[in-house]
Backbone as CSV, one residue per row, in Angstrom:
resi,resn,N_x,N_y,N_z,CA_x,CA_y,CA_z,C_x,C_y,C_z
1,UNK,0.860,-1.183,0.000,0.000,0.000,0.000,0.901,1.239,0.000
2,UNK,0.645,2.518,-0.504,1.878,3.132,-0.780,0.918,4.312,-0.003
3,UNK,1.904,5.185,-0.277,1.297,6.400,1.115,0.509,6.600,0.647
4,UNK,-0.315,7.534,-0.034,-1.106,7.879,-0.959,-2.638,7.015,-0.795
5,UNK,-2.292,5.625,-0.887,-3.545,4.681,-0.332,-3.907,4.591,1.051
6,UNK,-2.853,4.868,1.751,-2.777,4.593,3.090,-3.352,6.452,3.699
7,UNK,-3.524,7.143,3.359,-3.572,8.347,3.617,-5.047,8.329,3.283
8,UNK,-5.453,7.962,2.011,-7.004,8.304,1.844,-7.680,7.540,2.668
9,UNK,-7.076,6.177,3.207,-7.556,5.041,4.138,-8.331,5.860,5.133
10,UNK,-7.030,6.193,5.330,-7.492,7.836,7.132,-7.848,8.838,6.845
11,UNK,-8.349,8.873,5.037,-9.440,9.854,5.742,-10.430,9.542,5.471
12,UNK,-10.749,8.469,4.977,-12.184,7.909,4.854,-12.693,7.421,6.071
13,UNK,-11.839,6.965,7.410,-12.195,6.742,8.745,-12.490,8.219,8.727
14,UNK,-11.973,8.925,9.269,-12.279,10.577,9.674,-13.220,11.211,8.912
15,UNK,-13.661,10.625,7.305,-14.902,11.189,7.149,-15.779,11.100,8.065
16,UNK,-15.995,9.299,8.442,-16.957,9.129,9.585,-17.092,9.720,10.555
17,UNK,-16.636,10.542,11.320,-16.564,11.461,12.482,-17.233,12.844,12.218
18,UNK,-17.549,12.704,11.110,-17.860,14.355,10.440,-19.234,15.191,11.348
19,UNK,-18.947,15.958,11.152,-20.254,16.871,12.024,-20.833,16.956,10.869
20,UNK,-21.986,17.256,10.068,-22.502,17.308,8.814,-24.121,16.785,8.669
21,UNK,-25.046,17.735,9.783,-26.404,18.067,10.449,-26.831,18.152,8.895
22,UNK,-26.377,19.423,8.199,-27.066,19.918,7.478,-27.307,20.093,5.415
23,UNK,-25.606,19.709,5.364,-25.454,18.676,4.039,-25.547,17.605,4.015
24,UNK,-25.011,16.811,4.833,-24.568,15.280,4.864,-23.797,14.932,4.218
25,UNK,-22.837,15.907,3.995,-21.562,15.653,2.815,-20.464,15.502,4.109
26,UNK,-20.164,14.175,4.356,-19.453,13.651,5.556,-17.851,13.730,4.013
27,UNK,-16.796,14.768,4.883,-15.562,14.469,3.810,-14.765,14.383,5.847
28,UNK,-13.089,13.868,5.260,-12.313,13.501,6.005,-10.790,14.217,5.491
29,UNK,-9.977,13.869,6.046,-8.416,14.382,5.391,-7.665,14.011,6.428
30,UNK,-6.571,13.497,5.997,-5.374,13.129,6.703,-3.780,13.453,6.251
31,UNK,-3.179,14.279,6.916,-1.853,14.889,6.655,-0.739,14.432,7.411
32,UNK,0.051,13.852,6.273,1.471,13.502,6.613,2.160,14.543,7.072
33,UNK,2.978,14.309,8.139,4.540,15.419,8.462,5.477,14.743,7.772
34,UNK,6.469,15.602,7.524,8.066,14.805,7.200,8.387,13.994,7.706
35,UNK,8.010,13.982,9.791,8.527,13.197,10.376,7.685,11.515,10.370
36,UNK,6.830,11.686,9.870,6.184,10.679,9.661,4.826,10.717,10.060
37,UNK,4.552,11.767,11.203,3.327,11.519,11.284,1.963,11.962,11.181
38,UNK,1.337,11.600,11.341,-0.273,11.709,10.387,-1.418,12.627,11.614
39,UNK,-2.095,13.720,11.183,-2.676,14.113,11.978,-4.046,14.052,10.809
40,UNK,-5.334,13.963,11.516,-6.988,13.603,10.780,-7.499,15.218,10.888
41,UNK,-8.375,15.252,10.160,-9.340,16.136,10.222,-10.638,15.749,9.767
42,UNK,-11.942,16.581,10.143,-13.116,15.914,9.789,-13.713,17.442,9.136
43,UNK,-14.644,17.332,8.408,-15.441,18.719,8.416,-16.100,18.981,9.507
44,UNK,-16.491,20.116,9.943,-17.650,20.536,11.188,-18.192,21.753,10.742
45,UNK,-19.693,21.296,10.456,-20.503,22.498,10.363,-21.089,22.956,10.868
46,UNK,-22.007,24.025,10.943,-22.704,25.385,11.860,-23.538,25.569,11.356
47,UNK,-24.985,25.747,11.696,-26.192,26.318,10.982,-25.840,27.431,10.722
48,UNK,-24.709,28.613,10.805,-24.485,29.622,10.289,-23.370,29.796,8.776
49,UNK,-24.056,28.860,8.311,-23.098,28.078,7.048,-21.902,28.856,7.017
50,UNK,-21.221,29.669,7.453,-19.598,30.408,6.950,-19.061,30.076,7.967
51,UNK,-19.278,29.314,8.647,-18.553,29.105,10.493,-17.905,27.777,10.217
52,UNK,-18.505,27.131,9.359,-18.149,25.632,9.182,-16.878,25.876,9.146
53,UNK,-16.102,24.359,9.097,-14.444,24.034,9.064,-14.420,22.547,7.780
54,UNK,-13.491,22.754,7.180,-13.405,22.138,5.765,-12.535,20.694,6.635
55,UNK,-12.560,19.734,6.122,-11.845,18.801,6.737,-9.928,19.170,6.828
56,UNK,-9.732,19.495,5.240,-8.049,19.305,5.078,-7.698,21.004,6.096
57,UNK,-8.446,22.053,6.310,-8.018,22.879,7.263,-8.298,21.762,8.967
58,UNK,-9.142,21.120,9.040,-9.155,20.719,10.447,-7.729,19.950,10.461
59,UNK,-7.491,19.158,9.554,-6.208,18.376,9.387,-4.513,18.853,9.594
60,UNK,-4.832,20.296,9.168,-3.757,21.359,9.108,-3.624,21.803,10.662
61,UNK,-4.802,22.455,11.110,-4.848,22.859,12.581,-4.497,21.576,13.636
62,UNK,-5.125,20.495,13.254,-4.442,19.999,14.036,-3.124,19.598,14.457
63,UNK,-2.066,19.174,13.188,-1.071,19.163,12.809,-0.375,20.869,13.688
64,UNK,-0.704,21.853,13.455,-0.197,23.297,13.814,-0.148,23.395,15.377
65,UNK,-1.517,22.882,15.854,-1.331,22.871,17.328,-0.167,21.795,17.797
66,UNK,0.021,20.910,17.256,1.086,19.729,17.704,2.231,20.168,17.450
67,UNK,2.662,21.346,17.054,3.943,22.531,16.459,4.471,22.306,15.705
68,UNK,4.050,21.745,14.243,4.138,21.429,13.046,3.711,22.813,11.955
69,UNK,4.648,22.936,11.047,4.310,24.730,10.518,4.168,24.338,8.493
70,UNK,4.221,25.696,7.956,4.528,25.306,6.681,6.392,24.931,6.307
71,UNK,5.969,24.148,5.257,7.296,23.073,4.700,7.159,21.971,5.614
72,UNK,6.901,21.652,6.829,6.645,20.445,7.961,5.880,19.371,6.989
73,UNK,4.569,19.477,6.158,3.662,18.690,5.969,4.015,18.684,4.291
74,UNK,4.322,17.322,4.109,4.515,16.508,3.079,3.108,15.968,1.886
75,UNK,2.619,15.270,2.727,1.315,15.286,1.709,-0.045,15.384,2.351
76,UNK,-1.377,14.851,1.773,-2.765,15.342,2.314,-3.620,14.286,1.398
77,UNK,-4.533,13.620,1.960,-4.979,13.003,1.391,-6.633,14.036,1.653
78,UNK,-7.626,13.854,0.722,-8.622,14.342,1.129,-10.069,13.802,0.915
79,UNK,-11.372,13.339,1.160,-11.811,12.514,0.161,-13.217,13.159,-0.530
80,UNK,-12.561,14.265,-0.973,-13.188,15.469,-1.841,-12.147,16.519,-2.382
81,UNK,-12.709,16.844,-3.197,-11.954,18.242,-3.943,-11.778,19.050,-2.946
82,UNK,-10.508,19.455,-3.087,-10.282,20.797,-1.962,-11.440,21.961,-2.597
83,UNK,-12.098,22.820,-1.487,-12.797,24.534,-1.950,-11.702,25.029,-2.449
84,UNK,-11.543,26.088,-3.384,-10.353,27.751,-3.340,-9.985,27.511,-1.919
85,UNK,-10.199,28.092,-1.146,-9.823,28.151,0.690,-9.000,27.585,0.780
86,UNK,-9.540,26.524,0.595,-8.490,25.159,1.197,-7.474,25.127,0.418
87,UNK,-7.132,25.285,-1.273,-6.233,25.467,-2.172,-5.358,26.388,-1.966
88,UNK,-5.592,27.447,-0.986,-4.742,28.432,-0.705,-3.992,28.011,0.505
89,UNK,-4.710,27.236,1.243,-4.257,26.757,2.995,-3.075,25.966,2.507
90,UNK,-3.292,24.994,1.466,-2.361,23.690,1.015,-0.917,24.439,0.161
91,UNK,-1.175,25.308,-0.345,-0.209,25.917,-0.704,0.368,26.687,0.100
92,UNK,0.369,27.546,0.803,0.551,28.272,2.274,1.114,27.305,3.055
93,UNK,0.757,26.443,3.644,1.216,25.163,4.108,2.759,24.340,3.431
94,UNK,2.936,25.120,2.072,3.516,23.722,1.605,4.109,22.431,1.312
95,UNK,2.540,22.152,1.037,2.428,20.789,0.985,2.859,19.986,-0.314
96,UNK,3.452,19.213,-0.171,4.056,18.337,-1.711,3.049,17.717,-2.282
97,UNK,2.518,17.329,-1.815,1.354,16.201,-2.586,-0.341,16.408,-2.223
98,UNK,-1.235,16.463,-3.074,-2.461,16.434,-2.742,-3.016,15.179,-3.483
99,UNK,-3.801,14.695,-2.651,-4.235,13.298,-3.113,-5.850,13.388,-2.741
100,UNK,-6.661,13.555,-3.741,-8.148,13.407,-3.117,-8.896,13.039,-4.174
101,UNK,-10.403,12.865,-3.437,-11.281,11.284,-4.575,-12.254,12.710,-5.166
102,UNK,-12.170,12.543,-6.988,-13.261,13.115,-7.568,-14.433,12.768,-7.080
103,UNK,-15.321,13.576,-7.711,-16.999,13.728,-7.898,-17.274,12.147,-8.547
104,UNK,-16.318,11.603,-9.423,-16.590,9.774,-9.965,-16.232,8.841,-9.180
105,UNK,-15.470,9.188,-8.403,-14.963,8.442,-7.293,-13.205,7.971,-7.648
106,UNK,-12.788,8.772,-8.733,-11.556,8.562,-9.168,-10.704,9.295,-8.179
107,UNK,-9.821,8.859,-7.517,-8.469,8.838,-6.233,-7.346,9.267,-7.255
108,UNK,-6.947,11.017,-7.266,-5.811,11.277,-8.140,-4.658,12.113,-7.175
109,UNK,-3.838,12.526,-7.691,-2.495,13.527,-6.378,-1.910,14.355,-7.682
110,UNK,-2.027,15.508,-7.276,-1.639,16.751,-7.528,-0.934,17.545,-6.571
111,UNK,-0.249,18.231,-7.163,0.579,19.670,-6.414,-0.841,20.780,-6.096
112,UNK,-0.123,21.495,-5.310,-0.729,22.621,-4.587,-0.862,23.557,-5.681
113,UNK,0.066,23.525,-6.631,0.455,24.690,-7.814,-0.354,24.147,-8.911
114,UNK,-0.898,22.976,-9.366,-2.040,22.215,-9.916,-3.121,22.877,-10.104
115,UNK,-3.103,22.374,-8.361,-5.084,23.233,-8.176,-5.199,24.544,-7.363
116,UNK,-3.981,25.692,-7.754,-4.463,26.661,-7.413,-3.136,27.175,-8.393
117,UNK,-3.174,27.716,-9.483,-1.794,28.012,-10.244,-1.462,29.481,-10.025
118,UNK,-2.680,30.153,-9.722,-2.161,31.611,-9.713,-1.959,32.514,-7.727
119,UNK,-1.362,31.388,-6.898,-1.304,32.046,-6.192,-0.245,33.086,-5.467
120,UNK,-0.692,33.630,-4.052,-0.867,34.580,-3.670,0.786,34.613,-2.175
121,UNK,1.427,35.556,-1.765,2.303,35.365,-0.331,2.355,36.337,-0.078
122,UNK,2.731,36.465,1.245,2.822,37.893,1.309,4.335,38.110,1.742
């Protein structure tokens, strides 16, 4: 199983955890460190729909609180298309690898510079 399989593995567990009252679009994400290790994220939403939290940012924060920064996190599995948002977080972050399941259910990995080509630093 190569990382990449093993990454979407965890986040298809961590979809299950999802808060998701009001879509039912249960997504998950799981992020490698350099050092090896893997922190989850789930989505969590808010009846005030802009409050919500995207899974691959819960994945990031968690990773950040454990004192892990950008260049730290290697890849991301996700098991949805990243939003824009999140395309900016993953690049900001940078992250080497994005790995997440289309709208067909096709499992592909892209760069950060892929799915967001024109971005932004300050």
């Amino acid at each position: 199983m190569s990382n990449a399989d093993a990454l979407i593995e965890r986040a298809d567990k961590a979809a299950e955890r999802s808060y998701s009252p009001y879509s039912r679009y249960k997504v998950g994400a799981a992020v490698l460190t350099r050092d090896g290790h893997v922190f989850e994220g789930t989505n969590v939403e808010n009846a005030a729909y802009p409050l919500g939290v995207c899974a691959e940012k819960s994945a990031i924060v968690n990773a950040v609180s454990a004192g892990y920064g950008p260049g730290d996190l290697q890849a991301i599995a996700i098991t949805a298309s990243p939003c824009g948002g999140c395309r900016q977080w993953l690049h900001e972050f940078r992250i080497d690898r994005v790995t997440y399941r289309r709208a067909d259910g096709e499992v592909v990995t892209a760069t950060p510079a892929d799915l967001l080509p024109d971005t932004w630093d300050f």
